[in-house]
N, C-alpha and C positions, 0 to 999 in steps of 0.2 A: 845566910839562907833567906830567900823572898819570903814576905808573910803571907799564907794563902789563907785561905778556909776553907770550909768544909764544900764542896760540890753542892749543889740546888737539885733536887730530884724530879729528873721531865721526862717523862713516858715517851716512846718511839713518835707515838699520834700529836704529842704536843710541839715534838720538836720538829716533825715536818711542818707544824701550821706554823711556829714562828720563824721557821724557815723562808716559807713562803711571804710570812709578813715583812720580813726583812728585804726580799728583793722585787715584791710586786711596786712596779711603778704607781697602781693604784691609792697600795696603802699611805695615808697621813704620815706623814715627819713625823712626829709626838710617837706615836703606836710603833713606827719601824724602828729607833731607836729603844723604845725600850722593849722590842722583840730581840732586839741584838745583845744589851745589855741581860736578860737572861741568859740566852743561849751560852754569854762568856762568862755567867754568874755556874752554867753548868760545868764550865771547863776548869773551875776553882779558884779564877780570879780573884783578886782581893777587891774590895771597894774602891779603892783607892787609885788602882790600876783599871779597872772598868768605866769609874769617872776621868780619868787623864784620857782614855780612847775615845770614849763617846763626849763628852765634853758637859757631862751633870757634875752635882757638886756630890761625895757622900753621903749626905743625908739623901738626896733625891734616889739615890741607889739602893741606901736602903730600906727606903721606902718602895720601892720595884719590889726588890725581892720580898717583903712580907705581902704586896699584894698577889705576888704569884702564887706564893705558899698558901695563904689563904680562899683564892679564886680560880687559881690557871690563869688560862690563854685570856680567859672571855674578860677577868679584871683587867688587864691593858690599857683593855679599847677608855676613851675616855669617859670621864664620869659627867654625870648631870653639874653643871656651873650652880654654885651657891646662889643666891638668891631667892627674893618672894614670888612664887610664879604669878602670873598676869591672874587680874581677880575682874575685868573686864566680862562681864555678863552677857548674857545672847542676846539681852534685849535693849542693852546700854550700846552693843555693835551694831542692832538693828537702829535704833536711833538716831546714830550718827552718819549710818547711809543716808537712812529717810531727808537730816537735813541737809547732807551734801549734795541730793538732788530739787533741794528748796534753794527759791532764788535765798543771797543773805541780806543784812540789813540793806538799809535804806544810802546810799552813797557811794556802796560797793557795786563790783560787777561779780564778783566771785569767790567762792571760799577760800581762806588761807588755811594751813593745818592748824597757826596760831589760834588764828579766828574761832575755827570750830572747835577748838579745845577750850576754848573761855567758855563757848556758848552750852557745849558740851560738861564741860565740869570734868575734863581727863588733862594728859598732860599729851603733846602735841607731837610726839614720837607714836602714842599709841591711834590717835588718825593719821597718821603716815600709815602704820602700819595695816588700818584699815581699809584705807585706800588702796594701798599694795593690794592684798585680797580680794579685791571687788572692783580689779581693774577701773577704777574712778580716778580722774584726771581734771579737776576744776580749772587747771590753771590753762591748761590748753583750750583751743576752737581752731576746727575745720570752719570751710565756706563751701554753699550750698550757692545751684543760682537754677532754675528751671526757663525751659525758654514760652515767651508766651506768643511764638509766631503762629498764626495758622494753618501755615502751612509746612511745618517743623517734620512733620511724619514723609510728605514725598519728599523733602530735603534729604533729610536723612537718608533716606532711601538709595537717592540718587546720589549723595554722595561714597555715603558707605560702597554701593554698589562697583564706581570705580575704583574704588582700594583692591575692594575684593575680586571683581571681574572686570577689569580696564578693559574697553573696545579692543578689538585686533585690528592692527594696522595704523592706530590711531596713539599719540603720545599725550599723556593726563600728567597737568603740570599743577601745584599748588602753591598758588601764587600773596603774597602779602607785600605789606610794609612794615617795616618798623622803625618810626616814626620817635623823632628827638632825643637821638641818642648823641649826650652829653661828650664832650672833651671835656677832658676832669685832668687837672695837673696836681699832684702833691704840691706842700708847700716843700716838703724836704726830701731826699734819695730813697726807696726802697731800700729798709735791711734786708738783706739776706737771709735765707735758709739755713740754718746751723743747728746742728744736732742736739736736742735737746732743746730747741726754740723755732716756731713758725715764723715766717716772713712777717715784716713787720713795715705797716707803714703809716704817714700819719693819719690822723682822724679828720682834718682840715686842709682845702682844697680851693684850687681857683676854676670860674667857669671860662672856658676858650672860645663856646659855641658849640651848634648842635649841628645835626647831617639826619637825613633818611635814609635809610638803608630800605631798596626795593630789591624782593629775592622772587626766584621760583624754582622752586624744588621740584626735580623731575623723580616723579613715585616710585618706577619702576628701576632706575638707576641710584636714588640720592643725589646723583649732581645736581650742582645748583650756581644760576645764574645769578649774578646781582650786580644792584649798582646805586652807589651813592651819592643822591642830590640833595641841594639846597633847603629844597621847598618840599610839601607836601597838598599839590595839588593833584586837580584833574589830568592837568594837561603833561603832567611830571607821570603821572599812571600811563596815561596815554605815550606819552616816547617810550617808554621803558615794555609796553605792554607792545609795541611796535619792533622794538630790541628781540625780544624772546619772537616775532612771529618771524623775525628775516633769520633767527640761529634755526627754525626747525622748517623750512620751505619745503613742501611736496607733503607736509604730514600733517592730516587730521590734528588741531589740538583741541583738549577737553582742560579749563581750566576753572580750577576751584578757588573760589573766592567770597570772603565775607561782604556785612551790606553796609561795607562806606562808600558815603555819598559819592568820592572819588571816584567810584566802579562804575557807575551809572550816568555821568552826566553825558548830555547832548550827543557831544563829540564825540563819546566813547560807544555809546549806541550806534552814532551814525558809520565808525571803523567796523561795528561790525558787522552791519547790515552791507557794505563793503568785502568785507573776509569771511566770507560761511562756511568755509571753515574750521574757525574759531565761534569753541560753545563754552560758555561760563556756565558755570554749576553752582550757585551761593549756596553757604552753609545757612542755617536756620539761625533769625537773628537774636542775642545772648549766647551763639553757641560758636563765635569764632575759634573754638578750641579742636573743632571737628576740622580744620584747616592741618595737615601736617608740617608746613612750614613751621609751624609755631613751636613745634619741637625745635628744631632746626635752631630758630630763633634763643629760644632757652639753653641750648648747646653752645651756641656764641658769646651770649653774656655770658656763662658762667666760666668758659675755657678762655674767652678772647677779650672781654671789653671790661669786664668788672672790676680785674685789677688793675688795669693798664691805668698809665700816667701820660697824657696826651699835651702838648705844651699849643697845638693848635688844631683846628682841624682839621686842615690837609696831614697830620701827622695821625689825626686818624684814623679817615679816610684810606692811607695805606697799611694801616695794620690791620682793618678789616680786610682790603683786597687780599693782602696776601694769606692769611687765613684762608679766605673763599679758596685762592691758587693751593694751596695744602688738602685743605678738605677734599678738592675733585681731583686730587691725585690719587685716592682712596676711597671715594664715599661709599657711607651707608645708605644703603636704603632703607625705611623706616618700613615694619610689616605689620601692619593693621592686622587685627585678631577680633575685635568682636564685630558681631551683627547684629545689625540694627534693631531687631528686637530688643536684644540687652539696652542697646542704647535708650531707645525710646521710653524704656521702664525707669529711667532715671533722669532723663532729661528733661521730660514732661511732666508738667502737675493734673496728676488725672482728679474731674470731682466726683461726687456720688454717681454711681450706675456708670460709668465709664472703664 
């Protein structure tokens, strides 16, 4: 005959909640088994049989059942972890803010958690963990850059303005360079992608040579022209800038561009005093970023050229072209969202009374 024992006595009320605790997805591992282990503690189980299902040892069983006997449902739930609780003061945590926004010694740039716990007098998990709380982050830094053109606000203006309300009838193209981009060849083969491991390749590289890549991103479509030369001159702007006006014949263009000297020389003045209608629109200078191409641009290294292994330049030369051919099988167009007020409250350093 099986050895049973005596039934565990559980109110109607307690065996619905560990009922419940047994198949809420919410509930903890730890808690839903030993909701289950009661329930089959009521059914007259022996210890022995309740630890071979749930997979505790005896003792742990019967250690469940006197805390139910003793508590109910509510002794289950876990207990407070042994230990000294934290003896860390308000004014000991206030302190170690204080000097996490002080520069630190003299030869450092910035606090370590090591650092401010020596200086502190705690141990270096407990400024981790004040930093946790007071969203403080020493080890990081953003970049700020303000432009100090004077005339930054009609820029703005006028450029923001074609994003936002491009002329009718007229096509707004936004035009760059991106300028000395590397053939980089590993010294050994791309590893592969394999589960449980990222592509891998070496750290050490030969240089092949460099190329221009000149683009113009049409705003209202994404597509985008380009083409890659040698050099990065005037006269290289100037063909390329002659390329995009024979693709768009009969149509107004409005073309946005930063202030390298490339843009502005002789020659390129005198094309356009020549073609009226082509109007350049420059971004305000430090703010080549108000350029949309430059997305564009950040899209290619990161998709196209970053990991690539290039053995010459003409090799990569056609790995960008065909990209470009991929991309305007599909493009995005990129949707400018703020105005220029926003802009202008962040790009400018305004001084007193301004």
């Amino acid at each position: 005959m099986a050895n049973r024992v005596r039934p565990i006595a559980v109110s109607g009320a307690d065996r619905a909640e560990l009922e419940r605790l047994q198949r809420a997805s919410s509930t903890p591992a730890g808690l839903s088994r030993r909701a289950r282990a009661v329930l089959l503690m009521s059914q007259g189980l022996s210890g022995v049989e309740i630890a071979e299902r749930i997979g505790y040892t005896v003792v742990q069983v019967s250690r469940i059942r006197r805390r139910f006997a003793e508590g109910g449902v509510a002794s289950l739930r876990e207990r407070p972890k042994s230990g000294r609780p934290p003896t860390v003061s308000a004014r000991k945590r206030a302190q170690i803010v204080a000097l996490t926004l002080k520069p630190p010694g003299a030869g450092v740039t910035h606090w370590t958690t090591r650092d401010l716990a020596r200086t502190a007098g705690v141990s270096h998990s407990t400024v981790h963990r004040i930093w946790q709380a007071h969203a403080l982050q020493p080890h990081r830094v953003t970049t700020f850059k303000f432009t100090t053109d004077p005339e930054a606000e009609t820029k703005i203006h006028d450029v923001v303005g074609l994003y936002l309300n491009p002329p009718t009838n007229a096509v707004v193209l936004s035009v760059d360079e991106k300028t000395q981009i590397q053939a980089l060849s590993r010294t050994q083969p791309l590893l592969p992608l394999r589960p449980g491991l990222p592509a891998r390749q070496t750290h050490d590289y030969r240089r092949n040579g460099l190329t221009s890549l000149y683009a113009a991103l049409e705003v209202a479509s994404g597509k985008v022209l380009g083409e890659c030369r040698e050099r990065h001159t005037g006269a290289d702007f100037l063909a390329f800038l002659q390329r995009v006006a024979r693709g768009y014949r009969g149509h107004e263009l409005h073309v946005i561009l930063d202030n390298s000297s490339t843009h502005t020389t002789p020659a390129v003045q005198a094309w356009l005093t020549a073609h009226p209608r082509v109007h350049f629109h420059f971004t305000p200078k430090g703010a080549s970023w108000l350029n949309l191409v430059e997305a564009w641009f950040s899209i290619l290294t990161r998709k196209s050229v970053r990991r690539g292994s290039f053995e010459t330049v003409r090799a990569l030369i056609r790995h960008i072209e065909r990209y470009l051919a991929e991309w305007n099988t599909h493009p995005t167009p990129f949707v400018w969202t703020k105005d220029p007020a926003a802009i202008i409250k962040k790009a400018l350093r305004r001084g007193p009374g301004r």
